[in-house]
N, C-alpha and C positions, 0 to 999 in steps of 0.2 A: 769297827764301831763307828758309826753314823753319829752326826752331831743330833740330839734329843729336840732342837728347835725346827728341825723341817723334815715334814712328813714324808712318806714314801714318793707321793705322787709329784710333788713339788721336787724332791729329789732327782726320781729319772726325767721331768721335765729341764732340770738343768744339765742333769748330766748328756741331754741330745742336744749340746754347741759346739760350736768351734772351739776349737785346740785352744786358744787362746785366752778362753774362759771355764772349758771343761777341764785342763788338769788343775787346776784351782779348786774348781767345786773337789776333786779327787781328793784332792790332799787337807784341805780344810774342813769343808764338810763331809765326806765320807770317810776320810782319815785312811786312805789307802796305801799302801805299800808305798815304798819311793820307788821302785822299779817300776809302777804302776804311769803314777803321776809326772815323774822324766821322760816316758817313754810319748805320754800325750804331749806334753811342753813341747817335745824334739820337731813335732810335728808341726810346730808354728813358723816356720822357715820353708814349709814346704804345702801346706794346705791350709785355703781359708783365708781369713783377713788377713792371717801375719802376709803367707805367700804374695797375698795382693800388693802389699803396701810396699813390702818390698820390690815389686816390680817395678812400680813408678821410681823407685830411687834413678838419677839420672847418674851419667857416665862422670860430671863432676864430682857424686858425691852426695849430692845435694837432694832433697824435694821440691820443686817446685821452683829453681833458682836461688830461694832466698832463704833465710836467716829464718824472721821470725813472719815476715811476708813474702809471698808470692814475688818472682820477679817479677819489675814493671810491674807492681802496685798503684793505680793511681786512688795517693790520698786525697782527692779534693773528688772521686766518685762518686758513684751509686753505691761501694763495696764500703766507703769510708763513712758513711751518713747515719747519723744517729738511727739504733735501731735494726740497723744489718747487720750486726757481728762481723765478728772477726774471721779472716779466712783462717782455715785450719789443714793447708795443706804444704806448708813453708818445711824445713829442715826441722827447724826448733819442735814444730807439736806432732810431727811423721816418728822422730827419735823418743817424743816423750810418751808416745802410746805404744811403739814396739817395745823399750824397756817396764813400762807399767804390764804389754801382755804377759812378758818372762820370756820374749826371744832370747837365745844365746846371742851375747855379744860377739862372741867369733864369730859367728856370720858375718857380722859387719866389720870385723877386724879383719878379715880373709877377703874383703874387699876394700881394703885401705881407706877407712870411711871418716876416720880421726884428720888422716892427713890430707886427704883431698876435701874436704873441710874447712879444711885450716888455709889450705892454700886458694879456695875457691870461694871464702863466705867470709862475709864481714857483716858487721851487723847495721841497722837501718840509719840506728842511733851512731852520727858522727865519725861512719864508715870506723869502726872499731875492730880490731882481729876478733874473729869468733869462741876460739877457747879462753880470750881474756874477759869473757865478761860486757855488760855495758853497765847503765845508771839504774835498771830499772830491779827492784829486789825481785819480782817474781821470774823474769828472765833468768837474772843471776843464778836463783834459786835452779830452775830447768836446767841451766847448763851445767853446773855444777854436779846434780844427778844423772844425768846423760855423757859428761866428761868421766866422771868416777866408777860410770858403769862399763864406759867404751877401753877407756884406759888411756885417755889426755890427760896432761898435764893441766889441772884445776886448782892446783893448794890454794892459790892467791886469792880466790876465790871464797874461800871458808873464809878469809881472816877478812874481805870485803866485808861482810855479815858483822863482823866484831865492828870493824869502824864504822859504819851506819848504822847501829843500833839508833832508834829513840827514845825517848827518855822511858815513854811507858813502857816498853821493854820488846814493843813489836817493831813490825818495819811497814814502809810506805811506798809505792812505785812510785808517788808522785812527789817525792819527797826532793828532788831536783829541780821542779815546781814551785817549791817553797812551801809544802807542806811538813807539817810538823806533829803530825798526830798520827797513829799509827794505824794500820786496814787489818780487819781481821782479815780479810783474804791473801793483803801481799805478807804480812805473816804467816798464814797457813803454808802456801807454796814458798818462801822459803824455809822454812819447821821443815817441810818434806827432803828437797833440797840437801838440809845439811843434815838428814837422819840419815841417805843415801849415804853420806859422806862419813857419819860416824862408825855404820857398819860397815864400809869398806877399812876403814883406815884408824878408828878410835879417839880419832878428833885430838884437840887439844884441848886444855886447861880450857882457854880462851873461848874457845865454837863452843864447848860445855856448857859453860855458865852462862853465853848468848844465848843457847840453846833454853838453858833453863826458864831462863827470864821471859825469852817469848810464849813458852807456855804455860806460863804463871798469867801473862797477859791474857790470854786465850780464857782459860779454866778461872780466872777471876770473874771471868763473862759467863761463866758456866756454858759457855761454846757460842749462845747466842741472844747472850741479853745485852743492852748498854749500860754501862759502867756508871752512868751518870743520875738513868731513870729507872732502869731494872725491867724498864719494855724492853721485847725483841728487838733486835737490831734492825729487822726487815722484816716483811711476807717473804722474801726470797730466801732466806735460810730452810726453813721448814718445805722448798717446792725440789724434790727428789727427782736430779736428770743427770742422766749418762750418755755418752762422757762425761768425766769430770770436769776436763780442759782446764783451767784455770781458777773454775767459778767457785762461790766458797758456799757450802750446803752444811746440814746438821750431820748427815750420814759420811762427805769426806772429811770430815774435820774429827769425826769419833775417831772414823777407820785411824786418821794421822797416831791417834794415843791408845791405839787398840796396839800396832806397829811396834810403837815405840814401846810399850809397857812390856812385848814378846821378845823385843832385841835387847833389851835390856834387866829382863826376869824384875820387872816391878808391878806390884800388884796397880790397879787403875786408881786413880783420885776419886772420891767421891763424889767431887763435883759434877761430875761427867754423867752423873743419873737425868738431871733433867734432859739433855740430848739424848741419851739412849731412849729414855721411855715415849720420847718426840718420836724417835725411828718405831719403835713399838708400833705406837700408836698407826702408822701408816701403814702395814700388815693387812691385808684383804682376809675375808672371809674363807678364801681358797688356800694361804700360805704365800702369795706372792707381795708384792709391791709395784705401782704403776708409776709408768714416766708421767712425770709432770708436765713436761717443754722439753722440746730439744734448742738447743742454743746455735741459734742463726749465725749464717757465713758457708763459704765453701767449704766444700769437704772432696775427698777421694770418692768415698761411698760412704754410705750412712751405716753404720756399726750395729745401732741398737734400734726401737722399736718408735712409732710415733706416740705424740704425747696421749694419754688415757689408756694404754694398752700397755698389759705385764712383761714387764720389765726381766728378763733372767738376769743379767748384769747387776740391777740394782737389789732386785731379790738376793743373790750369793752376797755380794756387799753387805746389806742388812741382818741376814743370817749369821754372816758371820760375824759381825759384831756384836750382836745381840747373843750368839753361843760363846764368845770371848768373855763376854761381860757379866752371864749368869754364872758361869761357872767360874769367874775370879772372883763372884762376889758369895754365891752361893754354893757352890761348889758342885761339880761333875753331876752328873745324874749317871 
């Protein structure tokens, strides 16, 4: 059975990608066998972008020498200047798109990739050990889902989240800063973060109720109004680009409680209608969805498609939140 939100044509146009987004389409939208959609998965270790990215990994361990930067980063560049983005080919965002493809983590455990790591990377901020974390919640947030997924030792990590909560009940990267108000984005990536963290291990009391509270923050916003005026937050919520990376969109921030509502068998909040019918809304005439932007900085190789041109990554994203959502709300077709 085929999910009832994308049509034939839309369908085998996704299902002709890389492994690393085609057993996804398999198993979500097509609803295929598991034998089907593992046996695609298997092949992202060995063709395609997975293959790729994992070649660049160096004999330390590492991508790119660094953390969450490129070694020999220089901050006062052309790479650091308002406006050029972030590079995205450091340890930190190499580990968060193989875990986001559904690489097998034994691949990288079969290359000791935890402890050459550990023993080779410290982070930018205040040369810090790598599996402990630094100040910043979205970091935090990354390592902790890339720790839980590889199988480092992260606990410390969850209960971090507990004791930097803000009062509104989200979190801040700049909150070392002195800031005191909390980002829907450094909330979103850590929400992410400790939901990795809850399906592997069931969290505690504590990361629970943290948890609950940042998404009460969120879903009080109805995903992307502000709290204060009931305007959007941004133009940049509603502008749909893949990768995600970091950045906070109306489409990653559903997916976040599409996730969570399946790992946890709770039907979705009502709030969450104005976002979905935003993603609605952006749907093409054909069944797809177009990139908005792609977001500036180094990269290995470019993943996904330039901006104004159909999207298959962001199209499956959409589909399947929007087949999650009709059918939690309205039930199966």
């Amino acid at each position: 059975m085929t999910s009832s939100r994308v049509s034939d044509d839309v369908l085998t146009w996704l299902l002709d990608s890389d492994p690393a987004l085609r057993w996804q389409v398999e198993r979500d939208l097509l609803r295929a066998p598991d034998a089907v959609w593992r046996a695609t998965r298997a092949r992202i270790a060995t063709e395609g972008l997975g293959a790729r990215l994992l070649a660049v990994q160096d004999e330390a361990g590492t991508w790119a020498g660094g953390a969450f930067f490129p070694a020999g980063f220089d901050f006062t560049g052309p790479e650091a200047q308002p406006g050029a983005g972030q590079p995205w080919t450091a340890t930190t965002w190499s580990l968060n798109t193989l875990r986001e493809w559904g690489l097998d983590p034994e691949v990288l455990r079969e290359r000791d990739t935890v402890r050459l790591i550990g023993v080779n990377t410290r982070w930018e901020y205040d040369d810090l050990p790598y599996w402990d974390g630094e100040v910043d919640a979205c970091i935090n947030g990354f390592t902790l889902a890339n720790g839980v997924w590889l199988g480092a030792d992260v606990r410390g990590l969850a209960d971090w989240f507990v004791a930097h909560q803000m009062d509104e009940g989200g979190w801040n990267c700049e909150w070392v800063e002195g800031s005191t108000r909390a980002s829907v984005r450094s909330t979103l990536n850590s929400l992410k973060g400790l939901l990795v963290y809850e399906e592997a291990t069931g969290g505690s009391d504590a990361v629970r109720q943290a948890q609950a509270r940042a998404e009460e923050y969120l879903l009080e916003r109805h995903l992307v109004r502000r709290l204060t005026t009931g305007e959007p937050v941004a133009d940049w919520v509603f502008r749909l680009a893949y990768p995600f990376r970091a950045f906070y969109d109306v489409l990653t921030a559903t997916d976040y409680f599409r996730a969570a509502s399946l790992l946890r068998d709770t039907p979705p909040d009502v709030r969450l209608a104005e976002a979905v019918e935003a993603i609605r809304a952006q749907q093409q005439p054909d069944g797809t969805w177009v990139q908005a932007r792609r977001h500036p900085g180094r990269v290995w190789f470019e993943i996904d498609v330039d901006a104004g041109q159909p999207s298959k990554w962001l199209t499956f994203h959409a589909a399947r939140v929007l087949g999650w959502w009709d059918d939690s709300v309205h039930g199966s077709c």
